[in-house]
Residue frames as a rotation matrix with the C-alpha (Angstrom) as fourth column:
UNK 1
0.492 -0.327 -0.806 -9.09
0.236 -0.841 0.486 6.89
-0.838 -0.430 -0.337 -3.27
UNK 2
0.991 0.106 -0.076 -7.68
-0.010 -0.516 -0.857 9.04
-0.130 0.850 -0.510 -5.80
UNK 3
0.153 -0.988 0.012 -4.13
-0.964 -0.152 -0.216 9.16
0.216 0.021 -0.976 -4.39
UNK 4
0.908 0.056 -0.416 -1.80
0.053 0.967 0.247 5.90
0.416 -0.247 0.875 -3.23
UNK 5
0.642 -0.740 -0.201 1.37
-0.118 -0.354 0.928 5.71
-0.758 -0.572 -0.315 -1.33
UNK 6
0.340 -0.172 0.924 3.96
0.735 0.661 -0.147 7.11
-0.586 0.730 0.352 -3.76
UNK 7
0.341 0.114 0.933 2.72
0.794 -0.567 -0.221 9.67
0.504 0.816 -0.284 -5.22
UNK 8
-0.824 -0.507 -0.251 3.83
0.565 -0.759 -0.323 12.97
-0.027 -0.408 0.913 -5.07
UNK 9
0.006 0.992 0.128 0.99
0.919 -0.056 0.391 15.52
0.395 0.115 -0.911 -4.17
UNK 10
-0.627 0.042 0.777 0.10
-0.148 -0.987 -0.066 19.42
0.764 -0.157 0.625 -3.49
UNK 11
-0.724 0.440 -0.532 -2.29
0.535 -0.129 -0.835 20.64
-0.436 -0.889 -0.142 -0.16
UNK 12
-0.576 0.465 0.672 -5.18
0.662 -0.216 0.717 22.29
0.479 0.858 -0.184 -1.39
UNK 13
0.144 0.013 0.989 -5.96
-0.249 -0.967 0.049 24.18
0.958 -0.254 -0.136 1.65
UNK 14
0.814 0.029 -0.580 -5.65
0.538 0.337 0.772 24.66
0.218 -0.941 0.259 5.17
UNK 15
0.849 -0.484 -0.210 -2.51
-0.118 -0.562 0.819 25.99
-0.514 -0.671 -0.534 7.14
UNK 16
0.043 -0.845 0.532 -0.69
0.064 0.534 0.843 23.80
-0.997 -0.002 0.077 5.26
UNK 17
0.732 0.234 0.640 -1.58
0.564 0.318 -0.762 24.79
-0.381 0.919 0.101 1.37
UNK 18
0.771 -0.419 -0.479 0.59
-0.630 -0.395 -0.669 24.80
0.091 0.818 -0.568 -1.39
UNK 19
-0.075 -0.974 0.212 2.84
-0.880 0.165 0.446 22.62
-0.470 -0.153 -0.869 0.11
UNK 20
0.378 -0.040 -0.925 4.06
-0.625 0.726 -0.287 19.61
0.683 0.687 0.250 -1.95
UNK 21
0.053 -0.133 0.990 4.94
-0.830 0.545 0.118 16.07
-0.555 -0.828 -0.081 -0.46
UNK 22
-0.686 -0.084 -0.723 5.45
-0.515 0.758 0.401 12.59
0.514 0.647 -0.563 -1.02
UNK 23
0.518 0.816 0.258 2.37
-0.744 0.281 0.607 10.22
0.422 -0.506 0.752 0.51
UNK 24
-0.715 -0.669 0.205 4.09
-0.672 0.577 -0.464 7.98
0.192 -0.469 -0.862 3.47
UNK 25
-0.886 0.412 0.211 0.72
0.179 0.725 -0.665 6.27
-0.428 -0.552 -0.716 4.30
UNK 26
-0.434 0.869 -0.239 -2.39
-0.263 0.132 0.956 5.67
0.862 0.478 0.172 2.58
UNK 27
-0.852 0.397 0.343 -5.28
-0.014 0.637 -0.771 5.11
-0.524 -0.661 -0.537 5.39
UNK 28
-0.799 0.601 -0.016 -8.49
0.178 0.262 0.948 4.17
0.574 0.755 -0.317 3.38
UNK 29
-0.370 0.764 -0.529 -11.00
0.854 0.503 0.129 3.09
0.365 -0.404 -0.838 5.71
UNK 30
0.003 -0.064 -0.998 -10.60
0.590 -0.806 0.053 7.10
-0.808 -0.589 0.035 7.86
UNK 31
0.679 -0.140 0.720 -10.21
0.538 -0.573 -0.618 8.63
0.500 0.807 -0.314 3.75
UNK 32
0.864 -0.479 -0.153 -6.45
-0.310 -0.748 0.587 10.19
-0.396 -0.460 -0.795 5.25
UNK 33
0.554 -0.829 -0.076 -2.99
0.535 0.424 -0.731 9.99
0.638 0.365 0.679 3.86
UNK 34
0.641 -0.692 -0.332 0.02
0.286 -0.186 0.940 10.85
-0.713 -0.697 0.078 5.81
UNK 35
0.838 -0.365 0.406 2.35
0.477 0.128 -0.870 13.09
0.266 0.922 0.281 3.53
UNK 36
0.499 -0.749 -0.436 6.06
0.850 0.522 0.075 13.95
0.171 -0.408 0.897 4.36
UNK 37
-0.816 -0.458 -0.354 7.15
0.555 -0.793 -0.253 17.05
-0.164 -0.402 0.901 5.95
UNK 38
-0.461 0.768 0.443 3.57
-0.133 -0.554 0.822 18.23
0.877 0.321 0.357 5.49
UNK 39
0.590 0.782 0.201 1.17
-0.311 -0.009 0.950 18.76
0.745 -0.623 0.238 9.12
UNK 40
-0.499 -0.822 -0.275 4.01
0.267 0.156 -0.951 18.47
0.824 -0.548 0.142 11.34
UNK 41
0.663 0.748 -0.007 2.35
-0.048 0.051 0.998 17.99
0.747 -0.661 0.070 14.92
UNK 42
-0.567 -0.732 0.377 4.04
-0.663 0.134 -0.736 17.79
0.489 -0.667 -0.562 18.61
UNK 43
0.525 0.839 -0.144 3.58
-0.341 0.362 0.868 14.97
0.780 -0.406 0.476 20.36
UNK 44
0.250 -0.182 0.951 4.07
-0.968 -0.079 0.239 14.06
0.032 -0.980 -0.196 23.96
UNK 45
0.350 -0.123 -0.929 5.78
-0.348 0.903 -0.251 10.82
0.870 0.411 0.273 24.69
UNK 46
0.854 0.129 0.505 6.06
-0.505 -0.030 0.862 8.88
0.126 -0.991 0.040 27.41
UNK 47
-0.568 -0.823 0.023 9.51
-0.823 0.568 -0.008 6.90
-0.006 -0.023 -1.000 28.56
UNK 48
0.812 0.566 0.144 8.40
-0.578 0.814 0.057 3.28
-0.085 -0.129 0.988 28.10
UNK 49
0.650 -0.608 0.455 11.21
0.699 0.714 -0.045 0.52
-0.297 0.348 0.889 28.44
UNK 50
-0.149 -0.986 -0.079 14.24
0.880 -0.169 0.444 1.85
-0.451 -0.003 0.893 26.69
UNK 51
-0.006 0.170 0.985 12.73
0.773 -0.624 0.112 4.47
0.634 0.763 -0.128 24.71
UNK 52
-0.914 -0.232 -0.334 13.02
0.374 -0.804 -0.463 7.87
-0.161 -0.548 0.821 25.75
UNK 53
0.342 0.845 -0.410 10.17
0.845 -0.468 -0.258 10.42
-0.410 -0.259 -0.875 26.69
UNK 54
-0.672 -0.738 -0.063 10.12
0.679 -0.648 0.345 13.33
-0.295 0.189 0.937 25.37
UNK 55
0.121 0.665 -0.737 8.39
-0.172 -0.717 -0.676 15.95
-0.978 0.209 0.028 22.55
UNK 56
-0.596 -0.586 0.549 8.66
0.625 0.090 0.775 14.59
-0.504 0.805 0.312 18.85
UNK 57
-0.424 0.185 -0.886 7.66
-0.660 -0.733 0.163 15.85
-0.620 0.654 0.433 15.68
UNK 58
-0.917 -0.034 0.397 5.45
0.265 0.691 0.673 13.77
-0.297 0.722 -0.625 13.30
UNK 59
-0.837 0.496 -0.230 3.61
-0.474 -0.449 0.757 14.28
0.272 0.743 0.611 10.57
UNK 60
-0.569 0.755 0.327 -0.15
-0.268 0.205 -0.941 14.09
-0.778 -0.623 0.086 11.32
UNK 61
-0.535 0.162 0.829 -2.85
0.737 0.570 0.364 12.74
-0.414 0.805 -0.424 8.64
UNK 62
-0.767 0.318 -0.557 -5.00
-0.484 -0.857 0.177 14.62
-0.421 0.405 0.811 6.20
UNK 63
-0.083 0.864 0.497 -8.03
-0.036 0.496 -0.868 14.15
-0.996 -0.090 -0.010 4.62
UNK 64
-0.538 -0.698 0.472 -7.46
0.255 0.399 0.881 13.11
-0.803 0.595 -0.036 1.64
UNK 65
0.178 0.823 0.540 -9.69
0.968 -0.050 -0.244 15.27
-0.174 0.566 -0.806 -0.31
UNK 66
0.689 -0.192 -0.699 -7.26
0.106 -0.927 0.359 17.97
-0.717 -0.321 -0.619 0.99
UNK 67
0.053 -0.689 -0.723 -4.66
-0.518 -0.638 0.570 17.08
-0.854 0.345 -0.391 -1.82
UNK 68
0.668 0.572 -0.477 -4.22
-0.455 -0.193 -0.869 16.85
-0.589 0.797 0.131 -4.99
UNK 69
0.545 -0.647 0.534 -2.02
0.613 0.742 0.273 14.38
-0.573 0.179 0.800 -7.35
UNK 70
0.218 -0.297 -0.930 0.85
-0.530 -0.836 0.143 16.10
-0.820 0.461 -0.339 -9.23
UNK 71
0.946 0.277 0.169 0.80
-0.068 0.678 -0.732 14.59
-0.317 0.681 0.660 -12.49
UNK 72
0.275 -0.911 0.307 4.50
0.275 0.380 0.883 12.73
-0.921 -0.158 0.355 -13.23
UNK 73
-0.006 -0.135 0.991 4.18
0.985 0.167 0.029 13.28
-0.170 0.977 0.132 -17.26
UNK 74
0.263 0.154 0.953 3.05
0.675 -0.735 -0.067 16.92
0.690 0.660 -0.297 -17.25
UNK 75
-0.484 -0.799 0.357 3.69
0.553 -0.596 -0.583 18.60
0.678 -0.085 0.730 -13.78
UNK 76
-0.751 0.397 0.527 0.88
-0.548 -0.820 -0.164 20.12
0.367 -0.412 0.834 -12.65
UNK 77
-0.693 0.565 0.448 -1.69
-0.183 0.464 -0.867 19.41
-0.698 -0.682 -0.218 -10.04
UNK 78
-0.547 0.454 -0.703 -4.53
-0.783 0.020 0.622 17.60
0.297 0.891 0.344 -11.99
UNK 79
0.163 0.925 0.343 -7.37
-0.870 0.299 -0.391 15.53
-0.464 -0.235 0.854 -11.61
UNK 80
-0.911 -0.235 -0.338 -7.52
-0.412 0.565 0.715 11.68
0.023 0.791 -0.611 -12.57
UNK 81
0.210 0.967 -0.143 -9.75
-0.935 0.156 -0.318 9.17
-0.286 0.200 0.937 -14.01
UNK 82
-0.084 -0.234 0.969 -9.94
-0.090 0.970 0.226 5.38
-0.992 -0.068 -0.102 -14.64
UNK 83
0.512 0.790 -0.338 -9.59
-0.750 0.219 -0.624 3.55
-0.419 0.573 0.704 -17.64
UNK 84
0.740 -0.245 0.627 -8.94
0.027 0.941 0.337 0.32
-0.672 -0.233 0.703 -18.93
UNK 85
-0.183 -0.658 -0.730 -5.28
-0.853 -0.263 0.450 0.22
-0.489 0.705 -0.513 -21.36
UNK 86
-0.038 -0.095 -0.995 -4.40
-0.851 0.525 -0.017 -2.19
0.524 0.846 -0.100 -23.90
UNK 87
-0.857 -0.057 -0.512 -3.28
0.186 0.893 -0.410 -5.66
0.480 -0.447 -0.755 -21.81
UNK 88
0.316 0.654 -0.687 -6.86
0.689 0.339 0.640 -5.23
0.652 -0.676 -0.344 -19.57
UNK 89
-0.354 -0.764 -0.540 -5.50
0.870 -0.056 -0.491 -3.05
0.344 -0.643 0.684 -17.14
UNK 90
0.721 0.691 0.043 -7.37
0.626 -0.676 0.389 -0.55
0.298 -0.254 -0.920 -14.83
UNK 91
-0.511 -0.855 -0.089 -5.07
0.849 -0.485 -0.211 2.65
0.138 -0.183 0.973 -14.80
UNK 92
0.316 0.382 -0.868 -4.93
0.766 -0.643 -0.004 6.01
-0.560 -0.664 -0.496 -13.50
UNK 93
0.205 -0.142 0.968 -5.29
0.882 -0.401 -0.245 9.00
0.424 0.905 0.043 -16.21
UNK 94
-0.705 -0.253 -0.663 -3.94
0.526 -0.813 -0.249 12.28
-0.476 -0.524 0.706 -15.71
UNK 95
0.390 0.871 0.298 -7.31
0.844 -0.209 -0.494 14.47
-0.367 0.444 -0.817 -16.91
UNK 96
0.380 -0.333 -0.863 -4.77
0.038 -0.927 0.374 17.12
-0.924 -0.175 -0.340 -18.21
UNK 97
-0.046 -0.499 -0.865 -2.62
-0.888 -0.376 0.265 15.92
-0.458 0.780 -0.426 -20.23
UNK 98
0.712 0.542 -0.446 -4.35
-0.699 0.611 -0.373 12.45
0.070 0.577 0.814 -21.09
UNK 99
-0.238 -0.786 -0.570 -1.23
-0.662 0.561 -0.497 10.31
0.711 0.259 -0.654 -19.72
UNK 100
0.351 -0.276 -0.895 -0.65
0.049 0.960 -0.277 7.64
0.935 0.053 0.350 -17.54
UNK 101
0.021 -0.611 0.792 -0.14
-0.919 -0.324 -0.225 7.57
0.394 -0.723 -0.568 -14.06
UNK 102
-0.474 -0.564 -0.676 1.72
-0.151 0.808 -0.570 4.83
0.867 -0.168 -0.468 -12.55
């Protein structure tokens, strides 16, 4: 996957584009990330044990082709790419501005 839990990322479409987030959850295997105050859902809960029943709010997943990394060095949404730095290290390039993403 292109993104990891961390980053900060844009929507790229749906109901929900333009908005910006941080990724709470990476799910690989499903390709979905779970990003924060983004796809707000109601769900139904049941009382169980001590917990209350009720109606919450919680962010639902996305498909992780819906968003896009914002690059930390330059700002702007942007494609990356792999490559290997100085010590051996596979790293994540911003294809904009040719830096470094952590």
């Amino acid at each position: 996957m292109h993104v990891k839990k961390g980053d900060r990322v844009v929507v790229l479409s749906g109901r929900e584009k333009g908005r910006e987030g941080v990724i709470k959850q990476s799910l690989p295997k499903k390709e979905r990330v779970v990003v924060e105050n983004v796809n707000i859902v109601k769900k139904h809960v049941k009382p169980m044990g001590n917990r209350q029943g009720g109606i919450l709010e919680v962010e639902a997943a996305l498909h992780v082709s819906k968003v896009m990394l914002i690059c930390p060095a330059c700002g702007k949404p942007s494609r990356t790419g792999h490559r290997v730095n100085d010590e051996g290290k596979k790293v994540r390039v911003c294809k904009q501005c040719n830096a470094d993403v952590a």
